[in-house]
C-alpha positions as protocol buffer text, in pm:
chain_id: "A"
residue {
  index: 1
  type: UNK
  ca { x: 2258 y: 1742 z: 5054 }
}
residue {
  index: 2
  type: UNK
  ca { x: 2018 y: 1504 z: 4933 }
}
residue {
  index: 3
  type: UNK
  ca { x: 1638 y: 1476 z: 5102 }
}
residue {
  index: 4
  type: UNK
  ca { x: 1478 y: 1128 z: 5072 }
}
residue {
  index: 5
  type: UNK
  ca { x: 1136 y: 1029 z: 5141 }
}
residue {
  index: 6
  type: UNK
  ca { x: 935 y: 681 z: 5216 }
}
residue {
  index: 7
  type: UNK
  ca { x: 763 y: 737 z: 4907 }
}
residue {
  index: 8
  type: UNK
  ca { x: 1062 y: 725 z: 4696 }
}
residue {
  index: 9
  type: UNK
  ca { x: 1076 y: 482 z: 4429 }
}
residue {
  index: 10
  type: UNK
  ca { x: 1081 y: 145 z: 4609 }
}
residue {
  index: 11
  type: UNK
  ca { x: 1097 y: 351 z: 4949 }
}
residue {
  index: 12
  type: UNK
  ca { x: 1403 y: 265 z: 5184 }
}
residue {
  index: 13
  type: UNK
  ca { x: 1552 y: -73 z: 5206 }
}
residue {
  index: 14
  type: UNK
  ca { x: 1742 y: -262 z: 5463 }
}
residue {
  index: 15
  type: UNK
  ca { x: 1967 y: -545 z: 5356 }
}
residue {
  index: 16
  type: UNK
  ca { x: 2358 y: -582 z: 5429 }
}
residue {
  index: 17
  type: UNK
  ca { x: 2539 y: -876 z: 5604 }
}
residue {
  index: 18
  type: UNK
  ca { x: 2667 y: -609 z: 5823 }
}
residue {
  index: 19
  type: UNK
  ca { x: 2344 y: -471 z: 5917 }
}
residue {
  index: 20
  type: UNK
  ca { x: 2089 y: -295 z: 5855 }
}
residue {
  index: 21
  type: UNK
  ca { x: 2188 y: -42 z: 5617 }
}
residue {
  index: 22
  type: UNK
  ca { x: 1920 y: 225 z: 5413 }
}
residue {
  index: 23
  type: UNK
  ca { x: 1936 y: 231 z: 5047 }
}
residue {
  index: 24
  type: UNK
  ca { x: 1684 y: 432 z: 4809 }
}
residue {
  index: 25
  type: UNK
  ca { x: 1614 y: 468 z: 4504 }
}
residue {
  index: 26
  type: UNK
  ca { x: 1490 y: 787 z: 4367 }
}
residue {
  index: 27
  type: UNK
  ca { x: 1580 y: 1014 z: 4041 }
}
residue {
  index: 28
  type: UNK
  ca { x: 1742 y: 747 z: 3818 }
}
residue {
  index: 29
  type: UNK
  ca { x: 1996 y: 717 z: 4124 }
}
residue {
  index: 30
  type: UNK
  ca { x: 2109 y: 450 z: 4464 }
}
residue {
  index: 31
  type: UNK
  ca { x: 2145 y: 570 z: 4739 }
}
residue {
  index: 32
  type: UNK
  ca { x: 2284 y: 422 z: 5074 }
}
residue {
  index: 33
  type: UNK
  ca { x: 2331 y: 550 z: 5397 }
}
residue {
  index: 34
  type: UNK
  ca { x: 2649 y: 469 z: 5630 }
}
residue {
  index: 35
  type: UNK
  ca { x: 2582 y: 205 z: 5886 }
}
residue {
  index: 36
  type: UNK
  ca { x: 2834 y: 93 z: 6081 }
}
residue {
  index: 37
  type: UNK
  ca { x: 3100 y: 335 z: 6000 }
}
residue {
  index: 38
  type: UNK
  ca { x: 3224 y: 484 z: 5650 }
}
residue {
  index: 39
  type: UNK
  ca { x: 3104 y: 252 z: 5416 }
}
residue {
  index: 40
  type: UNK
  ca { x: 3017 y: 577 z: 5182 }
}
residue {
  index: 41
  type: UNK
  ca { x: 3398 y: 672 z: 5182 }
}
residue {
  index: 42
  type: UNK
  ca { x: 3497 y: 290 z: 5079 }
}
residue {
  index: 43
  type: UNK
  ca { x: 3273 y: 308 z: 4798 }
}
residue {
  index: 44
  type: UNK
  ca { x: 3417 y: 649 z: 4672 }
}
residue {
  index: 45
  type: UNK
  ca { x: 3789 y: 540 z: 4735 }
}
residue {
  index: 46
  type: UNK
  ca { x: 3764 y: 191 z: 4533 }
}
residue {
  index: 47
  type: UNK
  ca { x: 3489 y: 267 z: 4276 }
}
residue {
  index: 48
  type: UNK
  ca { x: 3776 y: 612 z: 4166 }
}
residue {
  index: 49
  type: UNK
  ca { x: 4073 y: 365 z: 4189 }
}
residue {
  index: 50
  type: UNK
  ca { x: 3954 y: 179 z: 3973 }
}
residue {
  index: 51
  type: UNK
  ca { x: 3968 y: 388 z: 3687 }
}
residue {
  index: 52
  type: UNK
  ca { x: 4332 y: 384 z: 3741 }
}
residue {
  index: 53
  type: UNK
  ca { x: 4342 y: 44 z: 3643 }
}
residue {
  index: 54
  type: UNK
  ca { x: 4341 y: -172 z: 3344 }
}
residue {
  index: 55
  type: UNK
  ca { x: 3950 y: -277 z: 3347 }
}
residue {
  index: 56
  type: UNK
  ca { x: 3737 y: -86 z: 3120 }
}
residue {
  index: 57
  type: UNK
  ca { x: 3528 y: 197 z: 3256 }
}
residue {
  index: 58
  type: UNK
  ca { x: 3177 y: 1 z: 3213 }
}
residue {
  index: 59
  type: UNK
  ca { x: 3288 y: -251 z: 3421 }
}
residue {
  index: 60
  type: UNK
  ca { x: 3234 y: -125 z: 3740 }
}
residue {
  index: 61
  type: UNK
  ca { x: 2981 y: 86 z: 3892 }
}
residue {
  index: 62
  type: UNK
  ca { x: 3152 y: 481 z: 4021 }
}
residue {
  index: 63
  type: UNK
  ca { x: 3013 y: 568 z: 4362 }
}
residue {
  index: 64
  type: UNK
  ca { x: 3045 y: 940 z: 4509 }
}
residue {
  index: 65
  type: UNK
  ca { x: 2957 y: 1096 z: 4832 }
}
residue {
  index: 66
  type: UNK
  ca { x: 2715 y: 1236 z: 4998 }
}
residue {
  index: 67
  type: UNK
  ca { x: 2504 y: 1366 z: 5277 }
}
residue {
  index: 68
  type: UNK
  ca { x: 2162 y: 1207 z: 5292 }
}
residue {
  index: 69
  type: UNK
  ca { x: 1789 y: 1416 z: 5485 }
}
residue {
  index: 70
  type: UNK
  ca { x: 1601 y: 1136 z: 5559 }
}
residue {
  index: 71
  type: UNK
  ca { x: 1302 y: 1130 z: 5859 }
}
residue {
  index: 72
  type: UNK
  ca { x: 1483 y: 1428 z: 6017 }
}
residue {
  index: 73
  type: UNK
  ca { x: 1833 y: 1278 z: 6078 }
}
residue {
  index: 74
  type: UNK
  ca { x: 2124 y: 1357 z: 5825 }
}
residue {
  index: 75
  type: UNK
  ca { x: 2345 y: 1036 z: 5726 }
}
residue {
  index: 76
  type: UNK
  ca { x: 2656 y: 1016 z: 5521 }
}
residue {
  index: 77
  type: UNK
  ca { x: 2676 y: 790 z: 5265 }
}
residue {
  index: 78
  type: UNK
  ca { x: 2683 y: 748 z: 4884 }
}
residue {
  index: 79
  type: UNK
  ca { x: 2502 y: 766 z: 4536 }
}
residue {
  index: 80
  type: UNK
  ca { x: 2581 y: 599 z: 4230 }
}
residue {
  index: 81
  type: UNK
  ca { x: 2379 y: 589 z: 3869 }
}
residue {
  index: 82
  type: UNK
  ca { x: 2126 y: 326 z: 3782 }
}
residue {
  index: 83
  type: UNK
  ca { x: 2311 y: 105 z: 3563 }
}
residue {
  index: 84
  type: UNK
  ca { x: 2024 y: -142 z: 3450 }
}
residue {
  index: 85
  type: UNK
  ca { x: 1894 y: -67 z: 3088 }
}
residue {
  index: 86
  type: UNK
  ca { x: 1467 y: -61 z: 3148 }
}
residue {
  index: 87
  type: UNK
  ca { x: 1349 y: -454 z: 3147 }
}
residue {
  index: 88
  type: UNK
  ca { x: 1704 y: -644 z: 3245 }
}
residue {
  index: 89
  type: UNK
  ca { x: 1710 y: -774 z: 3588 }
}
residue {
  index: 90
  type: UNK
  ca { x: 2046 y: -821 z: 3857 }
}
residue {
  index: 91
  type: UNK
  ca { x: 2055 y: -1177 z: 3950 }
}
residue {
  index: 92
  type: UNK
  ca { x: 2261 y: -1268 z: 4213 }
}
residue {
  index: 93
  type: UNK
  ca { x: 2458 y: -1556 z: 4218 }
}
residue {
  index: 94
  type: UNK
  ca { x: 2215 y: -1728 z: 4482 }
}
residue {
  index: 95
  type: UNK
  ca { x: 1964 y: -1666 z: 4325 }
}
residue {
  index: 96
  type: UNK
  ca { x: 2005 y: -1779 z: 3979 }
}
residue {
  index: 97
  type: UNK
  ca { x: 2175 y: -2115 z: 4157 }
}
residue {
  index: 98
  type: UNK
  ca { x: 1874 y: -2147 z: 4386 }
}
residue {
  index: 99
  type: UNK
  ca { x: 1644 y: -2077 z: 4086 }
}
residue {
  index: 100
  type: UNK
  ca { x: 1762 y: -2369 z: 3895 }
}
residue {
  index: 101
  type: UNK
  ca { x: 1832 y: -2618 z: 4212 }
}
residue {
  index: 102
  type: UNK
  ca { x: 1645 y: -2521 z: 4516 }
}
residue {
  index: 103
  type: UNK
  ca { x: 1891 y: -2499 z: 4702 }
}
residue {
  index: 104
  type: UNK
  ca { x: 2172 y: -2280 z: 4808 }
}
residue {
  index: 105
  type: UNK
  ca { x: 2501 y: -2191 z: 4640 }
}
residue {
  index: 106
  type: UNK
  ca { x: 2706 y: -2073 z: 4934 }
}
residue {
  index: 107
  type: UNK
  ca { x: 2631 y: -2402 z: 5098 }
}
residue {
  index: 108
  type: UNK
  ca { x: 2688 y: -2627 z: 4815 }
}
residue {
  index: 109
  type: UNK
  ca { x: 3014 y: -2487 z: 4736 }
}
residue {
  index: 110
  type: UNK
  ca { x: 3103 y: -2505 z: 5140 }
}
residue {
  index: 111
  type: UNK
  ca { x: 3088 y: -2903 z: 5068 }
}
residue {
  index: 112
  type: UNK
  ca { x: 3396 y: -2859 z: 4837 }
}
residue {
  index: 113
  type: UNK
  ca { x: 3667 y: -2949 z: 5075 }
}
residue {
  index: 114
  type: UNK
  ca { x: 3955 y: -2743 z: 4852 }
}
residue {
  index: 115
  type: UNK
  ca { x: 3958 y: -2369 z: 4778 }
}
residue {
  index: 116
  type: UNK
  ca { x: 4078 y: -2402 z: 4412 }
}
residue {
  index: 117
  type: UNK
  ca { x: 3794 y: -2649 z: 4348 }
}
residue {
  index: 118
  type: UNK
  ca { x: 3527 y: -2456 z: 4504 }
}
residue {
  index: 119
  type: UNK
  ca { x: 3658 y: -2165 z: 4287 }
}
residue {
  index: 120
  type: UNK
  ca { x: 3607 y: -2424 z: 3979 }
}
residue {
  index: 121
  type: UNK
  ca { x: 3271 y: -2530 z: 4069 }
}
residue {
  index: 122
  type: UNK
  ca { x: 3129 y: -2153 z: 4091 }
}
residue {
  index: 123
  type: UNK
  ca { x: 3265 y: -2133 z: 3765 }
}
residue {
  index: 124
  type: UNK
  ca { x: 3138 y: -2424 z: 3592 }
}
residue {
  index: 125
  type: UNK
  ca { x: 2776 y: -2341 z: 3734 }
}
residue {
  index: 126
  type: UNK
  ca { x: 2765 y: -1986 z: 3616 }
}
residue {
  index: 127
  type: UNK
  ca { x: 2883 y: -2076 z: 3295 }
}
residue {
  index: 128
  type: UNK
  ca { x: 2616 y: -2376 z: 3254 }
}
residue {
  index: 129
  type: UNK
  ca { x: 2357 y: -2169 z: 3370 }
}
residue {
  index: 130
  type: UNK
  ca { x: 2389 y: -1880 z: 3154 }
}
residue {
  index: 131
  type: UNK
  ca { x: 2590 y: -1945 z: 2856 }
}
residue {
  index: 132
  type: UNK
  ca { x: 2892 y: -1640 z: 2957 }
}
residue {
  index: 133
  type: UNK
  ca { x: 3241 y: -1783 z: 2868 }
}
residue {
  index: 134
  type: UNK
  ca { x: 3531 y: -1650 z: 3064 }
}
residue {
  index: 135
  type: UNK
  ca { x: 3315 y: -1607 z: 3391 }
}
residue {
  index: 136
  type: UNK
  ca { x: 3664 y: -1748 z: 3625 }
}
residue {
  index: 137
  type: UNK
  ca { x: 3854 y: -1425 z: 3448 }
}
residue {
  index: 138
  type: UNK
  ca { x: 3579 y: -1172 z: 3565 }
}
residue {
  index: 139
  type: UNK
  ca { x: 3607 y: -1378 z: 3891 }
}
residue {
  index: 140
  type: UNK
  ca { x: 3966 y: -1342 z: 3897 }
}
residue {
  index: 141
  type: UNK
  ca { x: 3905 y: -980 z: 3877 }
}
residue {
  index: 142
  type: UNK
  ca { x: 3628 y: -962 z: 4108 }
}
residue {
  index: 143
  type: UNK
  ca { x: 3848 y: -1104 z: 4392 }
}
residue {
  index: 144
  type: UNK
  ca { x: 4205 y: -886 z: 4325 }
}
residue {
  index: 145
  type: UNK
  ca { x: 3986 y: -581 z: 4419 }
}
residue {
  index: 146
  type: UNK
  ca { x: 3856 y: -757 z: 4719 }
}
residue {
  index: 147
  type: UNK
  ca { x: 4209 y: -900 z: 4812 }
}
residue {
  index: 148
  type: UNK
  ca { x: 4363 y: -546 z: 4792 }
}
residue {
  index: 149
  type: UNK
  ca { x: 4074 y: -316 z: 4904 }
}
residue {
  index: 150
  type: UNK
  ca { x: 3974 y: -596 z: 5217 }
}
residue {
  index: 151
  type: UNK
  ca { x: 3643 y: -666 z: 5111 }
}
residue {
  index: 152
  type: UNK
  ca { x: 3473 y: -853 z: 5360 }
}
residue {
  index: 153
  type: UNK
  ca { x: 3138 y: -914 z: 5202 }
}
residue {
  index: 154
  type: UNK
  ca { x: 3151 y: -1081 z: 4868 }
}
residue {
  index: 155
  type: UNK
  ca { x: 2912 y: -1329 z: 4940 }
}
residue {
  index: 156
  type: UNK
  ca { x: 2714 y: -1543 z: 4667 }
}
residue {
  index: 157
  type: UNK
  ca { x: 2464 y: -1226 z: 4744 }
}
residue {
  index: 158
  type: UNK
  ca { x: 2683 y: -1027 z: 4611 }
}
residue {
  index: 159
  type: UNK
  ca { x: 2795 y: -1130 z: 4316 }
}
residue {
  index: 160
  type: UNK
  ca { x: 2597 y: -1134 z: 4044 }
}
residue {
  index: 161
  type: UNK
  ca { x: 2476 y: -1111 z: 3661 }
}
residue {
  index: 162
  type: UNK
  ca { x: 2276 y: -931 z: 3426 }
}
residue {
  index: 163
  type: UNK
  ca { x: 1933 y: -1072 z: 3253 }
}
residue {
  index: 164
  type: UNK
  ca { x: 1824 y: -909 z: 2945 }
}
residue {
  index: 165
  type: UNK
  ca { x: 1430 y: -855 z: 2817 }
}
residue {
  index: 166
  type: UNK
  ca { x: 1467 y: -1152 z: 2569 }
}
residue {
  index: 167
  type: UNK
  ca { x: 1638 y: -1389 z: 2920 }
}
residue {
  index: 168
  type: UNK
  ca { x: 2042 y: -1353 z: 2774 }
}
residue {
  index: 169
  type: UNK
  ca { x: 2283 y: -1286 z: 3040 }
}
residue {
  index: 170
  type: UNK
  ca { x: 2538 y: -1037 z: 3032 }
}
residue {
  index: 171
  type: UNK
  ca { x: 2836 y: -962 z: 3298 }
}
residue {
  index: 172
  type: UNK
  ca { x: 2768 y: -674 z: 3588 }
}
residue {
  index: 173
  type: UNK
  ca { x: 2958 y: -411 z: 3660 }
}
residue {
  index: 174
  type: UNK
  ca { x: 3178 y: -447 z: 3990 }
}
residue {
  index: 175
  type: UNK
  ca { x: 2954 y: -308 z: 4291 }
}
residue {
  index: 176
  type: UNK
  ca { x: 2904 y: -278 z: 4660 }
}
residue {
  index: 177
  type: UNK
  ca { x: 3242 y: -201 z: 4815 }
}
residue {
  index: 178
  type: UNK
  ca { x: 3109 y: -59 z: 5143 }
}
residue {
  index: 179
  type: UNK
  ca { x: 3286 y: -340 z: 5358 }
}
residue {
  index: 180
  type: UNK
  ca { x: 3637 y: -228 z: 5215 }
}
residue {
  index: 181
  type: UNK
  ca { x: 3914 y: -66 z: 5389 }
}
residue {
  index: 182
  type: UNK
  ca { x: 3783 y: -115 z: 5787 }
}
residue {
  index: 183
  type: UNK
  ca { x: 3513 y: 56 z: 5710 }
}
residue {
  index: 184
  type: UNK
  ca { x: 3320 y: -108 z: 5987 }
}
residue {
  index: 185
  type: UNK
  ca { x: 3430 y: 119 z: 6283 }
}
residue {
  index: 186
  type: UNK
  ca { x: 3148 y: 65 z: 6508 }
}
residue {
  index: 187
  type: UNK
  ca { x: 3206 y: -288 z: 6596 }
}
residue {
  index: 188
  type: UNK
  ca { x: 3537 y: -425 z: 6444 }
}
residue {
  index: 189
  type: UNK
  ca { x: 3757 y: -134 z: 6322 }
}
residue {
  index: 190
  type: UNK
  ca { x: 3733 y: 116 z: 6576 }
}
residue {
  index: 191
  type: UNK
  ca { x: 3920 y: 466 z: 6485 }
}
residue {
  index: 192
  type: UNK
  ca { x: 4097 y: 446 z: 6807 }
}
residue {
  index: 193
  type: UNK
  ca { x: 4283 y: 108 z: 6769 }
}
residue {
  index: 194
  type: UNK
  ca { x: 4595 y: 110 z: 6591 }
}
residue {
  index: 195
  type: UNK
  ca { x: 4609 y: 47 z: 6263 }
}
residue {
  index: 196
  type: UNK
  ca { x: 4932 y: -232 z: 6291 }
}
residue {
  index: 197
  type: UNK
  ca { x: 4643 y: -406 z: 6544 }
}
residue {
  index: 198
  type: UNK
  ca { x: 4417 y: -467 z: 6317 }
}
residue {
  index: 199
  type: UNK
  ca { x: 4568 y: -544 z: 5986 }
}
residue {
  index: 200
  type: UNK
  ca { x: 4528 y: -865 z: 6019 }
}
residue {
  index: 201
  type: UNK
  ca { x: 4150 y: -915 z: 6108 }
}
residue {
  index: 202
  type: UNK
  ca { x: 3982 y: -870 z: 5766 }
}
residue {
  index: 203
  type: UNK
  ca { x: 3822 y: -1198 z: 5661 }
}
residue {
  index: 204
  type: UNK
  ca { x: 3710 y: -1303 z: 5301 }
}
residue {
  index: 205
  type: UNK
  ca { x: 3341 y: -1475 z: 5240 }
}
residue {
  index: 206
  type: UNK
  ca { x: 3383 y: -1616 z: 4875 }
}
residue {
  index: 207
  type: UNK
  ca { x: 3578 y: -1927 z: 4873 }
}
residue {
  index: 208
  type: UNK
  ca { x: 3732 y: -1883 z: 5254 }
}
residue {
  index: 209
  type: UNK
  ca { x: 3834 y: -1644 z: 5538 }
}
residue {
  index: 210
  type: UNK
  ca { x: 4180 y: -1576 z: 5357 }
}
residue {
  index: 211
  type: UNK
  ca { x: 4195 y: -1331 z: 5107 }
}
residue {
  index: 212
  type: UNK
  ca { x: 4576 y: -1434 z: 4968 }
}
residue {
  index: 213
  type: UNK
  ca { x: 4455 y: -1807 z: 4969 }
}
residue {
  index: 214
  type: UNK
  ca { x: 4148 y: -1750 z: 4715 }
}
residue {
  index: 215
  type: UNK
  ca { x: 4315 y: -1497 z: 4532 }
}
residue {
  index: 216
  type: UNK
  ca { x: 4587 y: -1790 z: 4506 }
}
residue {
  index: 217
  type: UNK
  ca { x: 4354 y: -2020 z: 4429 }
}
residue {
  index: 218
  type: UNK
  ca { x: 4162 y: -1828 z: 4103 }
}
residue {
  index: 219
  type: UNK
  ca { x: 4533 y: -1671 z: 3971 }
}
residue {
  index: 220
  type: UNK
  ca { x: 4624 y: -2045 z: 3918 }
}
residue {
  index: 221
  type: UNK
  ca { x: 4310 y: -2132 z: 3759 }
}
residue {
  index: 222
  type: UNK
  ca { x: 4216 y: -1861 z: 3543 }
}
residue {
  index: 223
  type: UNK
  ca { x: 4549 y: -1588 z: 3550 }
}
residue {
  index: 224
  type: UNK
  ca { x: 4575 y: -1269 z: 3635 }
}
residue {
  index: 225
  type: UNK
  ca { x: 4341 y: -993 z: 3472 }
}
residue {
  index: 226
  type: UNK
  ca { x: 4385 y: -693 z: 3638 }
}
residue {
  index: 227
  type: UNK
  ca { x: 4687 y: -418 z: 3732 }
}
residue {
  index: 228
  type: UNK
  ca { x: 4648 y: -120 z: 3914 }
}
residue {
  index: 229
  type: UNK
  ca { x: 4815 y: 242 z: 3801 }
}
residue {
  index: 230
  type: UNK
  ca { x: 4761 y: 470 z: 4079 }
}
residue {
  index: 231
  type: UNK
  ca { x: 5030 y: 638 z: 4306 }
}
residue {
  index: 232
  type: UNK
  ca { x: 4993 y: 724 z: 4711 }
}
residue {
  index: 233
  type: UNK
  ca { x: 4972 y: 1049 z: 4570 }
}
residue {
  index: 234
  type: UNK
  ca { x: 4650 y: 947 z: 4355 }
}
residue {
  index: 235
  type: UNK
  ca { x: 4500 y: 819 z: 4660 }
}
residue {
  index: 236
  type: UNK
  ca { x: 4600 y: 1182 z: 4878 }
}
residue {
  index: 237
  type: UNK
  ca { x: 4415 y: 1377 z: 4583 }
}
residue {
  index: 238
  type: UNK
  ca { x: 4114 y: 1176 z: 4629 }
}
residue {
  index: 239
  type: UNK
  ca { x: 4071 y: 1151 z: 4971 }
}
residue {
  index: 240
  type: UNK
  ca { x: 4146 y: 1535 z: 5051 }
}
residue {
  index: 241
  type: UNK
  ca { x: 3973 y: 1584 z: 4735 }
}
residue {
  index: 242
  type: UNK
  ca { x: 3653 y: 1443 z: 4961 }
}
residue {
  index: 243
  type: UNK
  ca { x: 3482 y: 1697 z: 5169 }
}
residue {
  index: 244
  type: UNK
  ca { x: 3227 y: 1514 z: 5385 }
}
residue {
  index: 245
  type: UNK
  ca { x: 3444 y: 1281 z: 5567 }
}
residue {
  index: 246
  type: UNK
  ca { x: 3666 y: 1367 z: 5851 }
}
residue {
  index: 247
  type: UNK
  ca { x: 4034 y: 1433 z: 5835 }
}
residue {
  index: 248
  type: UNK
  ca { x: 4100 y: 1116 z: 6090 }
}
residue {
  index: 249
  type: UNK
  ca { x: 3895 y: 859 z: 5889 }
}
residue {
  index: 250
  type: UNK
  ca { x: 4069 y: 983 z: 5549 }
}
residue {
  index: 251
  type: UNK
  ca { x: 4412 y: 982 z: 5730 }
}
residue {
  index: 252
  type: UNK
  ca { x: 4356 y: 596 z: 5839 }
}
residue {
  index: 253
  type: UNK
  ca { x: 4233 y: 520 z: 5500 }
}
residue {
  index: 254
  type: UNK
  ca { x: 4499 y: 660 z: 5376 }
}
residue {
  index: 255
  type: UNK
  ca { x: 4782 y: 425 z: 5515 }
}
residue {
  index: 256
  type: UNK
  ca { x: 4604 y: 172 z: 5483 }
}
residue {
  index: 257
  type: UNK
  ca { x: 4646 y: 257 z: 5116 }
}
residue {
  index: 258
  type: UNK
  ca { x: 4970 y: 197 z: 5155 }
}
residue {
  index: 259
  type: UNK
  ca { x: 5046 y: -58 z: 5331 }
}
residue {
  index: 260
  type: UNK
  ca { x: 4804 y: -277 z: 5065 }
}
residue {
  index: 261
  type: UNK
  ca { x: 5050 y: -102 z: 4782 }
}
residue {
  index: 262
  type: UNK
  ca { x: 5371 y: -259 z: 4941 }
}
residue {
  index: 263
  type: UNK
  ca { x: 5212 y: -589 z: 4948 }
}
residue {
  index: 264
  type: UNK
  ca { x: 5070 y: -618 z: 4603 }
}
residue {
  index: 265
  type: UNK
  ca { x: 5288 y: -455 z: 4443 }
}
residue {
  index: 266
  type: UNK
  ca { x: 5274 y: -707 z: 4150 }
}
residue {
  index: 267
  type: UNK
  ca { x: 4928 y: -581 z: 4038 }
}
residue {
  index: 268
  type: UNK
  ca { x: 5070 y: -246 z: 3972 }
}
residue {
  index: 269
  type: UNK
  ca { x: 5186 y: -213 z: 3596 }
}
């Protein structure tokens, strides 16, 4: 167990779409506490799938579990490394549109009347504004995880790009997977509901609600960049592999697994 303090690094911070979740920072490592369910368990089941997959292991950021002391109450949660070399900055999306524009990215590309072309514009800006080439392949990436693993909160927020000490930009690692896999079970995932029941409620944020459509939409554009390699048995050994989480949350997780494995099965190699 880890024991946090308001005095750590930056002290606790609130900020999630889905509420208001803690995060620290404290002993060259993030941590974030579960909020509405087992966002700490989506982050440790995505971040180690990943590396079965084809994308390089520095380019996404491994999460692990953990139990978190903070104030007197004990949360679960996660931790991952501090990626950032000293003196480079993470620059959302947003941000670095809202820097150069005033105004807001999500909005502006809400004005594009057709997925593919509000896929296109993201593209075009991102590459304009910092000089990266190949930005709709990383994108293309980006949203396959988010497509299989139900991501419901890859927002212009949360997206984002590196700035070095001399102002180049770089590509970030893959983060923040926490709305994954119905992890919300507070409001709209509850354990008790069958799983059949709610299959079909995740909603995407990037381009539209529909996860197939923009997935769709930046395969035709830019290809597709990424297969996974992992077996239901992979995901078992994690998951029971996991010892903070209980056996009903895992077990849900678990076929949800696989029911996401018969439907992609073209992004496995």
């Amino acid at each position: 167990m880890v024991t946090l303090f308001e005095g750590d690094a930056g002290g606790p911070r609130r900020q999630s779409s889905k509420g208001n979740q803690l995060k620290w920072y404290s002993g060259e490592k993030w941590y974030k506490a579960d909020y509405t369910g087992y966002e700490g368990l989506a982050e440790y089941l995505v971040s180690h799938l990943l590396q079965f997959s084809t994308m390089d292991r520095g380019a996404y950021i491994v999460y692990d579990t953990v139990q978190i002391r903070y104030d007197e109450t004990v949360f679960l949660g996660c931790e991952s490394d501090h990626f950032l070399p000293e003196h480079w900055h993470l620059i959302t999306l947003e941000r670095l549109f809202f820097q150069h524009y005033g105004e807001s990215l999500y909005q502006s590309i809400f004005r594009i009347r057709e997925v593919e072309n509000r896929a296109a514009f993201l593209v075009e800006q991102v590459e304009h504004l910092t000089g990266l080439r190949e930005f709709g392949k990383y994108l293309s990436i980006l949203l396959t995880i988010d497509a299989f693993f139900l991501n419901e909160d890859r927002h212009t927020h949360n997206i984002a790009v590196l700035r070095d000490e001399i102002g180049r930009y770089h590509y970030c690692p893959a983060f923040d997977h926490g709305a994954s896999l119905m992890a919300d079970t507070k409001m709209d995932y509850p354990l008790e509901s069958p799983l059949e029941k709610l299959y079909e409620k995740p909603k995407a944020k990037t381009f539209c609600q529909d996860f197939d459509e923009q997935l769709d939409a930046v395969e035709k554009l830019y290809g597709q960049h990424l297969k996974f390699r992992f077996t239901n048995a992979d995901v078992e050994k994690l998951l029971d592999s996991e010892s903070k989480y209980p056996a009903g949350t895992k077990k849900r997780v678990g076929e949800l697994m696989r029911l996401q494995r018969r439907k992609y099965q073209y992004l496995f190699a």
